[in-house]
TORKOLZA-385756 format. One record per residue: x, y, z of N, C-alpha, C, O, CB in turn; residue in one letter. Coordinates in nm, 3 decimals, padded with zeros to 5 digits, always signed. Glycine has a CB too. Layout:
BEGIN
R      n_x      n_y      n_z     ca_x     ca_y     ca_z      c_x      c_y      c_z      o_x      o_y      o_z     cb_x     cb_y     cb_z  residuo
R        X        Y        Z        X        Y        Z        X        Y        Z        X        Y        Z        X        Y        Z        a
...
This chain:
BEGIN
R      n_x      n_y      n_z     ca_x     ca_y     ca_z      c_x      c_y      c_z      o_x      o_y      o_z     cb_x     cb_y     cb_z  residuo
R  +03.864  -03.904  +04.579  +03.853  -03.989  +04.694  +03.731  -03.946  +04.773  +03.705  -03.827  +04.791  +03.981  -03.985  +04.780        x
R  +03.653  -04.054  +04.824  +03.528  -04.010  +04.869  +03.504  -04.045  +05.054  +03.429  -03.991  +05.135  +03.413  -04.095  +04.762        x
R  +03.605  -04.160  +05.070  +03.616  -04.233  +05.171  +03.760  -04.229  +05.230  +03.862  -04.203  +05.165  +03.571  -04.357  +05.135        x
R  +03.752  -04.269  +05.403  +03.856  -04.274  +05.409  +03.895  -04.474  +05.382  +04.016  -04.493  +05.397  +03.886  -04.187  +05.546        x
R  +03.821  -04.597  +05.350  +03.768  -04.685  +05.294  +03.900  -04.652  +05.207  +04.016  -04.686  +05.226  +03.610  -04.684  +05.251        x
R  +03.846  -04.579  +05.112  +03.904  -04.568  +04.937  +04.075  -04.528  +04.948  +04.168  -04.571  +04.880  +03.803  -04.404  +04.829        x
R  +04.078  -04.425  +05.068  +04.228  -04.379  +05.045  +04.311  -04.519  +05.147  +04.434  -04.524  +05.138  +04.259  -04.178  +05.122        x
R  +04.245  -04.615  +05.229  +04.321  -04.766  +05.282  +04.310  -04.827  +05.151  +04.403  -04.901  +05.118  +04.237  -04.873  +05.418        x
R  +04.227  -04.812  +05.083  +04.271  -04.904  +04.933  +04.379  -04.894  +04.872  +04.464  -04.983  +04.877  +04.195  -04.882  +04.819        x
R  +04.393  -04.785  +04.807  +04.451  -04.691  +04.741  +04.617  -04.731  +04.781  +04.702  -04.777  +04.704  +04.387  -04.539  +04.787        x
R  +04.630  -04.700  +04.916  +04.742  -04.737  +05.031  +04.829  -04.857  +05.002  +04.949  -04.876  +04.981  +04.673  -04.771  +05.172        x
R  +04.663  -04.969  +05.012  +04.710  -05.105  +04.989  +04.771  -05.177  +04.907  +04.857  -05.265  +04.916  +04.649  -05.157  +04.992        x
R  +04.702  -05.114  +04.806  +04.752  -05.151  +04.662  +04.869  -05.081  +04.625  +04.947  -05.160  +04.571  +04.651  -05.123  +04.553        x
R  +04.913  -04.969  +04.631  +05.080  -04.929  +04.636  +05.149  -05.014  +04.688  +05.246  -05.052  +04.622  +05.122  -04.811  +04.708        x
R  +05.136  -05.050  +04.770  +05.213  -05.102  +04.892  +05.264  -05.238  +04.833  +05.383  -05.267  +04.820  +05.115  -05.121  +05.041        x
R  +05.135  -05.337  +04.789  +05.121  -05.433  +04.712  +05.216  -05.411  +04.578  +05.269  -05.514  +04.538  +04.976  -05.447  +04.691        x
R  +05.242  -05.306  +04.512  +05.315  -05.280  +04.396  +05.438  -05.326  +04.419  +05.498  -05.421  +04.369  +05.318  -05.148  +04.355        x
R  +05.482  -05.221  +04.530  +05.584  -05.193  +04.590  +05.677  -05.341  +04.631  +05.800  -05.338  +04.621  +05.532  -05.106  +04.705        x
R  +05.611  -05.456  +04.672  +05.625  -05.567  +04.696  +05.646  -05.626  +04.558  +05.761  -05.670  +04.559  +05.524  -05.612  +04.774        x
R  +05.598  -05.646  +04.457  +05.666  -05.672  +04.344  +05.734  -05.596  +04.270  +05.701  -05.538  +04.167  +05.607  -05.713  +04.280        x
R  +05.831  -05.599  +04.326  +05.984  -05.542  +04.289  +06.071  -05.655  +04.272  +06.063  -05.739  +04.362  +06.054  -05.446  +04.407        x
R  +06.159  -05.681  +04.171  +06.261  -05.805  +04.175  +06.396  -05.727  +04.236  +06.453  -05.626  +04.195  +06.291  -05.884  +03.999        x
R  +06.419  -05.793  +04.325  +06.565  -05.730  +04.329  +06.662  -05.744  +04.236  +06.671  -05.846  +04.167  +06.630  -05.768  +04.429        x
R  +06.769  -05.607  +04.221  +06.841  -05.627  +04.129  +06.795  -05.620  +03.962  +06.859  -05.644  +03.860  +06.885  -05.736  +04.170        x
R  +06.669  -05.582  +03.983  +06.603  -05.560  +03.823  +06.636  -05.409  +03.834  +06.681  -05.368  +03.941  +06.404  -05.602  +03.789        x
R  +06.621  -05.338  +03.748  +06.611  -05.198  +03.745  +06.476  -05.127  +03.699  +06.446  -05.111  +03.580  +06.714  -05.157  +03.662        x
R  +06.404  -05.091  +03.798  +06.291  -05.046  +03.787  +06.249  -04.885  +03.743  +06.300  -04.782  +03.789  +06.250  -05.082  +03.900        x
R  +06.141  -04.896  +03.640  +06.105  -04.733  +03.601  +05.968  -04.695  +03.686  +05.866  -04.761  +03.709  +06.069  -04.710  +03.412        x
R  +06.015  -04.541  +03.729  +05.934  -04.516  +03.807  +05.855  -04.383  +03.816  +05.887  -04.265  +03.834  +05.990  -04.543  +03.898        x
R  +05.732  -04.454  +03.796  +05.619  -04.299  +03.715  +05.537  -04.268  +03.912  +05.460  -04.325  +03.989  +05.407  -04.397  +03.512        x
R  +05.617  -04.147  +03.907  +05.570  -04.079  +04.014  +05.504  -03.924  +03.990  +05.553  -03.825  +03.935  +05.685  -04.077  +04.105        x
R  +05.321  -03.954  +04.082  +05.229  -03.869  +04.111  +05.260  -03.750  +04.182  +05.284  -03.754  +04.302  +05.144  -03.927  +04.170        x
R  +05.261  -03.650  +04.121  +05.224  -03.512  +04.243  +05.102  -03.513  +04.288  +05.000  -03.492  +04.223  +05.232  -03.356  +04.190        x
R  +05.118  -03.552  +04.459  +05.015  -03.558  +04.576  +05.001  -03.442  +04.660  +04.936  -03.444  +04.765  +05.047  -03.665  +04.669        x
R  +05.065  -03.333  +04.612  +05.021  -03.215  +04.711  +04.882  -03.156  +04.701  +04.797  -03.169  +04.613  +05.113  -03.097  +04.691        x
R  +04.881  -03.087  +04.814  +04.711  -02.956  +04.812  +04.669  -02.961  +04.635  +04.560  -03.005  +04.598  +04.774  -02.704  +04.871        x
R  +04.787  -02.902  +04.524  +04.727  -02.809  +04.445  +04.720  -02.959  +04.329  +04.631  -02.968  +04.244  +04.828  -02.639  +04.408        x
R  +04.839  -03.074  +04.349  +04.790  -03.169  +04.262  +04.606  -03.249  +04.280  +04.532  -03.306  +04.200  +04.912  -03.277  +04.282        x
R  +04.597  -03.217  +04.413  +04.479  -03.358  +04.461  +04.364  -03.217  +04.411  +04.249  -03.257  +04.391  +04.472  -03.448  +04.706        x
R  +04.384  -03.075  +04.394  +04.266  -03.030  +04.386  +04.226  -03.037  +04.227  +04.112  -03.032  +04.180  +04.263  -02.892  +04.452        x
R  +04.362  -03.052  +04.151  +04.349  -03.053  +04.004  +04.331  -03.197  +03.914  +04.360  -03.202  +03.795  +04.474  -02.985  +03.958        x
R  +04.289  -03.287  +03.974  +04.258  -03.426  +03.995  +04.380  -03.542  +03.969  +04.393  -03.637  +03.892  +04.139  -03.452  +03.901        x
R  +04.456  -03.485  +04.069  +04.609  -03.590  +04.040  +04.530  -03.767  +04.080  +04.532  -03.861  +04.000  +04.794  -03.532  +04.209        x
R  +04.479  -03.772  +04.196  +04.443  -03.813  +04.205  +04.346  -03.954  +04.138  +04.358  -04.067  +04.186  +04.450  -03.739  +04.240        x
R  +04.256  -03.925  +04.027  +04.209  -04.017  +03.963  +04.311  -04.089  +03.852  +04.291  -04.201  +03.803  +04.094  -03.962  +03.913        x
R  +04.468  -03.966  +03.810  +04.526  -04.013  +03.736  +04.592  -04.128  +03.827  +04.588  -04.251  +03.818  +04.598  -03.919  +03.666        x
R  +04.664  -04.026  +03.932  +04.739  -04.205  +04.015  +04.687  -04.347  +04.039  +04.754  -04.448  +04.061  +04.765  -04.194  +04.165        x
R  +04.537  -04.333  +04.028  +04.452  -04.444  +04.026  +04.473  -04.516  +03.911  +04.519  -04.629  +03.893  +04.320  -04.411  +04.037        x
R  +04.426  -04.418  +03.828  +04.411  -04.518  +03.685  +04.576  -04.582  +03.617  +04.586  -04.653  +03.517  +04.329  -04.396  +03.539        x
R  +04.684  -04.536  +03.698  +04.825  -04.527  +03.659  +04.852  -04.667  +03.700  +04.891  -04.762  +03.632  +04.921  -04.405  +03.731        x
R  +04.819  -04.658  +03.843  +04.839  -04.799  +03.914  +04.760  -04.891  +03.850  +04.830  -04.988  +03.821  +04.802  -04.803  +04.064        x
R  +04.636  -04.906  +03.811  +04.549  -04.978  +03.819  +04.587  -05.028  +03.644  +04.538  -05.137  +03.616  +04.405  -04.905  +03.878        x
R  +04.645  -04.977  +03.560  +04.717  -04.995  +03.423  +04.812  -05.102  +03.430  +04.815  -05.211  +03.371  +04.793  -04.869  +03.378        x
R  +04.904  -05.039  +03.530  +05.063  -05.096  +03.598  +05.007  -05.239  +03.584  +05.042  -05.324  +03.502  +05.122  -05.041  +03.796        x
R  +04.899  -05.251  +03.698  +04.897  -05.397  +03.755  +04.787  -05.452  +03.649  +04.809  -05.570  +03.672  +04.847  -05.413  +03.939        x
R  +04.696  -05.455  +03.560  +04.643  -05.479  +03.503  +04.745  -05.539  +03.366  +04.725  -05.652  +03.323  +04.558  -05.385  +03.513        x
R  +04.852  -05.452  +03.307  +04.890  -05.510  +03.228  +05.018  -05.580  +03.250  +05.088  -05.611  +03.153  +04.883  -05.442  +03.143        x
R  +05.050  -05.605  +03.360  +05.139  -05.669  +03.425  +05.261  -05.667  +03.414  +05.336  -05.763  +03.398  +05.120  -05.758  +03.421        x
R  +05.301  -05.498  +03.425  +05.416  -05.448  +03.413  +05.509  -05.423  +03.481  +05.557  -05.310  +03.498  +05.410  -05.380  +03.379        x
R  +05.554  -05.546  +03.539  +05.634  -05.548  +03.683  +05.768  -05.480  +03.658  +05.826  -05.487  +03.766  +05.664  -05.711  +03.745        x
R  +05.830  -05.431  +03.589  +05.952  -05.311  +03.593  +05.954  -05.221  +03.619  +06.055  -05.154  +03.641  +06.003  -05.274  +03.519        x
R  +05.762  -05.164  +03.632  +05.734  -05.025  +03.655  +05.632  -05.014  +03.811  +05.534  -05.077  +03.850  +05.648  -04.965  +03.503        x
R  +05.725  -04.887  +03.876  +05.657  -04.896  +04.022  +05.574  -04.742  +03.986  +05.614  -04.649  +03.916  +05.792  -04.899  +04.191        x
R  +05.463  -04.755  +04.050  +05.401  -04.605  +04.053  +05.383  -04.561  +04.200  +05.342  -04.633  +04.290  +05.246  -04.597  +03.975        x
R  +05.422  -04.429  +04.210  +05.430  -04.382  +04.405  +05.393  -04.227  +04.367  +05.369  -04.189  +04.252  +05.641  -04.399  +04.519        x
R  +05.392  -04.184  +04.428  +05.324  -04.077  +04.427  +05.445  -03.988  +04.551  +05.529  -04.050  +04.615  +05.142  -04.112  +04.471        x
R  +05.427  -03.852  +04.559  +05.526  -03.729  +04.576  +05.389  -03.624  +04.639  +05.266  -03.627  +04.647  +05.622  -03.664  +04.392        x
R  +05.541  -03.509  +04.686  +05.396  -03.416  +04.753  +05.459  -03.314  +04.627  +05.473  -03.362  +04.515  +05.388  -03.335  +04.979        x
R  +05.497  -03.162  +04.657  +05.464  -03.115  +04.555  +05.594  -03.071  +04.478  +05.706  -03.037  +04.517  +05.369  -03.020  +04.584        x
R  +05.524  -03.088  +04.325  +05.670  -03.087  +04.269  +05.719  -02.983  +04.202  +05.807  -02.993  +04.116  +05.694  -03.184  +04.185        x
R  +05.635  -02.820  +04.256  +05.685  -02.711  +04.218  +05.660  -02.638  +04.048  +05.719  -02.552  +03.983  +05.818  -02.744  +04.251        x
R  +05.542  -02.726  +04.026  +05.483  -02.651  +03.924  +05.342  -02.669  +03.909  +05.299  -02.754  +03.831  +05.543  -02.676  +03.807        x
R  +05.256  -02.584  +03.987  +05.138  -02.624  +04.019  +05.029  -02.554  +03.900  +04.916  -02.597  +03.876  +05.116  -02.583  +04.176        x
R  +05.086  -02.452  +03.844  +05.031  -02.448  +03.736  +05.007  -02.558  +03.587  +04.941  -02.544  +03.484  +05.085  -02.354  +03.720        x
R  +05.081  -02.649  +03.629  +05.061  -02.792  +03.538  +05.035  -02.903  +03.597  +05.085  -03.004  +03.546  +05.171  -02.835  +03.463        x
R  +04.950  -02.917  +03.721  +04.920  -03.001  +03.785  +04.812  -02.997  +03.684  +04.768  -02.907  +03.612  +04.913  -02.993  +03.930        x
R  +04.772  -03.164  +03.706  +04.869  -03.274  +03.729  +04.999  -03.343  +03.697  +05.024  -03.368  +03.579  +04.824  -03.336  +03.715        x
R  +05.037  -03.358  +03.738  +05.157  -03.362  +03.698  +05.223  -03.510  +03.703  +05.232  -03.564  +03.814  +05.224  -03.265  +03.775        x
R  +05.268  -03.574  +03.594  +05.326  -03.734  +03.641  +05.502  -03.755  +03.582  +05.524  -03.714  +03.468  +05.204  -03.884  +03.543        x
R  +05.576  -03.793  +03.631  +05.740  -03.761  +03.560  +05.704  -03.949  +03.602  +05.633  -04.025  +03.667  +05.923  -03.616  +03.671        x
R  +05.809  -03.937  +03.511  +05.878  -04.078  +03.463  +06.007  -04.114  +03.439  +06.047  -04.096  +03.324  +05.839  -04.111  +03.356        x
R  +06.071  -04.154  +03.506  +06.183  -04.220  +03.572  +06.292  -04.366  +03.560  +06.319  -04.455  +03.640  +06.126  -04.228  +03.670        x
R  +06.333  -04.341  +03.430  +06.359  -04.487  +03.321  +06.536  -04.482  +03.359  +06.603  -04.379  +03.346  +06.307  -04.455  +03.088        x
R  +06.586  -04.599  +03.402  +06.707  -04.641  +03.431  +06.801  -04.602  +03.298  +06.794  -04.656  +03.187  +06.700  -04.796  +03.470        x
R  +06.901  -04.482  +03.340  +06.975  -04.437  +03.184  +06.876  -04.342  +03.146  +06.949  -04.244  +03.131  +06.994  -04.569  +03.049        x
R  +06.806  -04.318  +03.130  +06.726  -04.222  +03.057  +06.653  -04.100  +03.135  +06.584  -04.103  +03.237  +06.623  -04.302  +02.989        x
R  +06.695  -03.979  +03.046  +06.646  -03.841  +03.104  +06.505  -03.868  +03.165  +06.416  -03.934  +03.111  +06.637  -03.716  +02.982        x
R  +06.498  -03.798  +03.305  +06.347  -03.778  +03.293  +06.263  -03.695  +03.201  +06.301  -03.603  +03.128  +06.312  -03.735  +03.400        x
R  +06.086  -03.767  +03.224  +06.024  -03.699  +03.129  +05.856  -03.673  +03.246  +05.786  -03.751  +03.310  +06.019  -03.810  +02.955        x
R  +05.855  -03.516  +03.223  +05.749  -03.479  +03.297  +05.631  -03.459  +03.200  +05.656  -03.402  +03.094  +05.782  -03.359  +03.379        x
R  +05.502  -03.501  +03.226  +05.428  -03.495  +03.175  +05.321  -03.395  +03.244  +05.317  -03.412  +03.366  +05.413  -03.607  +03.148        x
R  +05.251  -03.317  +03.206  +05.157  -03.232  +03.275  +05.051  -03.255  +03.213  +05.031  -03.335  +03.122  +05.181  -03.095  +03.282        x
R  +04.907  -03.107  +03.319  +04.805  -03.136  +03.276  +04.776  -03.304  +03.246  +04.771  -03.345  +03.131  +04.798  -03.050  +03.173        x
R  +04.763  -03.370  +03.334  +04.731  -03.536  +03.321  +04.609  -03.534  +03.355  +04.574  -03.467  +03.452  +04.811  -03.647  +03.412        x
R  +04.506  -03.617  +03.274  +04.402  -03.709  +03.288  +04.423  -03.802  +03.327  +04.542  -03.828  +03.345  +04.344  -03.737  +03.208        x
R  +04.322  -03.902  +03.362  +04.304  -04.080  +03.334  +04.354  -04.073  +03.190  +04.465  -04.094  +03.141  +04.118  -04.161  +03.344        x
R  +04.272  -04.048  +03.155  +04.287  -04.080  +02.982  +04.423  -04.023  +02.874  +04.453  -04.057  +02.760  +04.144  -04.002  +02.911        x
R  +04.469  -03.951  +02.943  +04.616  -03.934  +02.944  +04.738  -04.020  +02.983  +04.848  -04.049  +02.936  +04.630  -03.847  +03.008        x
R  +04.672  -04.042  +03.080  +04.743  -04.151  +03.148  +04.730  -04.296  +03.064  +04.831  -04.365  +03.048  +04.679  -04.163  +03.300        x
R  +04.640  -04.323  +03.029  +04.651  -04.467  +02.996  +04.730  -04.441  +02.840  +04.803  -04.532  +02.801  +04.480  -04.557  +02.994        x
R  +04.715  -04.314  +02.753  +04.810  -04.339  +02.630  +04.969  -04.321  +02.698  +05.056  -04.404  +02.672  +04.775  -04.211  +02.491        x
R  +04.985  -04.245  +02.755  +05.140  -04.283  +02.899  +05.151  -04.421  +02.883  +05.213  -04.469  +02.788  +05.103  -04.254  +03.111        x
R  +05.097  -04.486  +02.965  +05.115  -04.652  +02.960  +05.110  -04.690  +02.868  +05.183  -04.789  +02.868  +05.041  -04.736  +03.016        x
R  +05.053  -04.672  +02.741  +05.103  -04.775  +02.594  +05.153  -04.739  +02.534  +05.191  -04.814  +02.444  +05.037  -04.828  +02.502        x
R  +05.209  -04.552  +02.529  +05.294  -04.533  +02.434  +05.425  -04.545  +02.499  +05.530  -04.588  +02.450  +05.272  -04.410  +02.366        x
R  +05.402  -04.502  +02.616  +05.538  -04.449  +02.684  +05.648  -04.612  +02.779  +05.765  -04.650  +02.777  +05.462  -04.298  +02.834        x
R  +05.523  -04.658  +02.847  +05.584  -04.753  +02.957  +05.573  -04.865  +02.858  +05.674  -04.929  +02.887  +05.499  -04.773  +03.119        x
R  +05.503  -04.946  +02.739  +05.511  -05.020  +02.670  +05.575  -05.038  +02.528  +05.635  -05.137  +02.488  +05.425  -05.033  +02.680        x
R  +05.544  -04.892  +02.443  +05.600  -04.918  +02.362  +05.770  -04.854  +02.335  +05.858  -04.896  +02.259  +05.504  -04.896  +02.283        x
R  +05.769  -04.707  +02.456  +05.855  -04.683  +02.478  +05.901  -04.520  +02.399  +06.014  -04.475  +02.377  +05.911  -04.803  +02.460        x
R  +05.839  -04.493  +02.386  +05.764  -04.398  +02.314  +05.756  -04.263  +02.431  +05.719  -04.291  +02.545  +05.604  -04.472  +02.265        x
R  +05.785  -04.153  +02.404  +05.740  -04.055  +02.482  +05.664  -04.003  +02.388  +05.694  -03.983  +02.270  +05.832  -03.970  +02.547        x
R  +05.533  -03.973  +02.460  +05.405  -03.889  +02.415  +05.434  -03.730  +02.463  +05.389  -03.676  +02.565  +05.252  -03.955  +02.496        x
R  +05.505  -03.681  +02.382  +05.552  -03.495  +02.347  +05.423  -03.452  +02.359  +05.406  -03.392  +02.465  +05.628  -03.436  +02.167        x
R  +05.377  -03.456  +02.327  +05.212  -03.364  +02.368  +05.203  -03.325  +02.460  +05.162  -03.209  +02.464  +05.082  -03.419  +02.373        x
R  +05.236  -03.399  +02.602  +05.183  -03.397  +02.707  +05.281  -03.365  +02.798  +05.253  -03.354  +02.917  +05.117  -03.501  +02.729        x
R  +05.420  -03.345  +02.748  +05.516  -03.349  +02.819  +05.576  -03.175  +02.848  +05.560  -03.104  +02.749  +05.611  -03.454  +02.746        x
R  +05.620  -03.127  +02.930  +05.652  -02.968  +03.055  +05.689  -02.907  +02.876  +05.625  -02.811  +02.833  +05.861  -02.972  +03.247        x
R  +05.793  -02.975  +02.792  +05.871  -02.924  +02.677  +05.809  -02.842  +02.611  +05.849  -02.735  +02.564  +05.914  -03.012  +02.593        x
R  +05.633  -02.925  +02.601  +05.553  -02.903  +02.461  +05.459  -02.747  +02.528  +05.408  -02.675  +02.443  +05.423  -03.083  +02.406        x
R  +05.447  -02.716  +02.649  +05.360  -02.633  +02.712  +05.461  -02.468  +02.710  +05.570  -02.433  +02.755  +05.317  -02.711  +02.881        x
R  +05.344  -02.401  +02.626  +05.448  -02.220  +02.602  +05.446  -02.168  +02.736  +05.364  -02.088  +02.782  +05.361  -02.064  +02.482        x
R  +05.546  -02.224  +02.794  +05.598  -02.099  +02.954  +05.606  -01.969  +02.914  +05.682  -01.925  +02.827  +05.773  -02.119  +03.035        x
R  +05.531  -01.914  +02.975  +05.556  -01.733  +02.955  +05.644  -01.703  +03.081  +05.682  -01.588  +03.103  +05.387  -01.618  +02.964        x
């Protein structure tokens, strides 16, 4: 983020998400870690490119919002995903470009991408 311009965008367009919601649908919900240690490890460009997927491929079941911190900052970035009935699934270390195989394997085809997910990373 370069502006404060960019972060009223940013704002707007959540907000705008947020508004297409059907009631009574059951919505999945891929939420950003926005704290200090996510925005320094570029959570940030992922939540962009997350949203900007969402609404581009016009995936109105899925809301993207963003969180402050979610207690594992050594895998920031960090994005979990949030499917009605179904375990969550945290994904770390996130890119953009991480993010967008998220959206076609995961939010479209339905698919969890294990690579990327807290499971696949050796905790010492």
């Amino acid at each position: 983020m370069k502006s404060l311009e960019e972060l009223k965008a940013i704002r707007e367009k959540m907000q705008n998400q947020v508004g297409l919601r059907s009631e009574g649908e059951e919505q999945t919900r891929v939420v950003v870690g926005m704290a200090t240690c996510g925005i320094a490890s570029g959570a940030r460009p992922v939540l962009t490119a997350l949203s900007d997927a969402v609404m581009q491929k016009g995936l109105k079941h899925v809301t993207v919002t963003q969180t402050g911190c979610i207690g594992l900052c050594q895998y920031e970035p960090i994005v979990e995903i949030m499917e009605p009935g179904k375990e969550k699934v945290t994904y770390v270390k996130m890119t953009p470009e991480k993010a967008m195989e998220v959206v076609d394997q995961h939010l479209i085809r339905g698919t969890v991408v294990d690579k990327y997910t807290l499971n696949s990373v050796d905790i010492k």
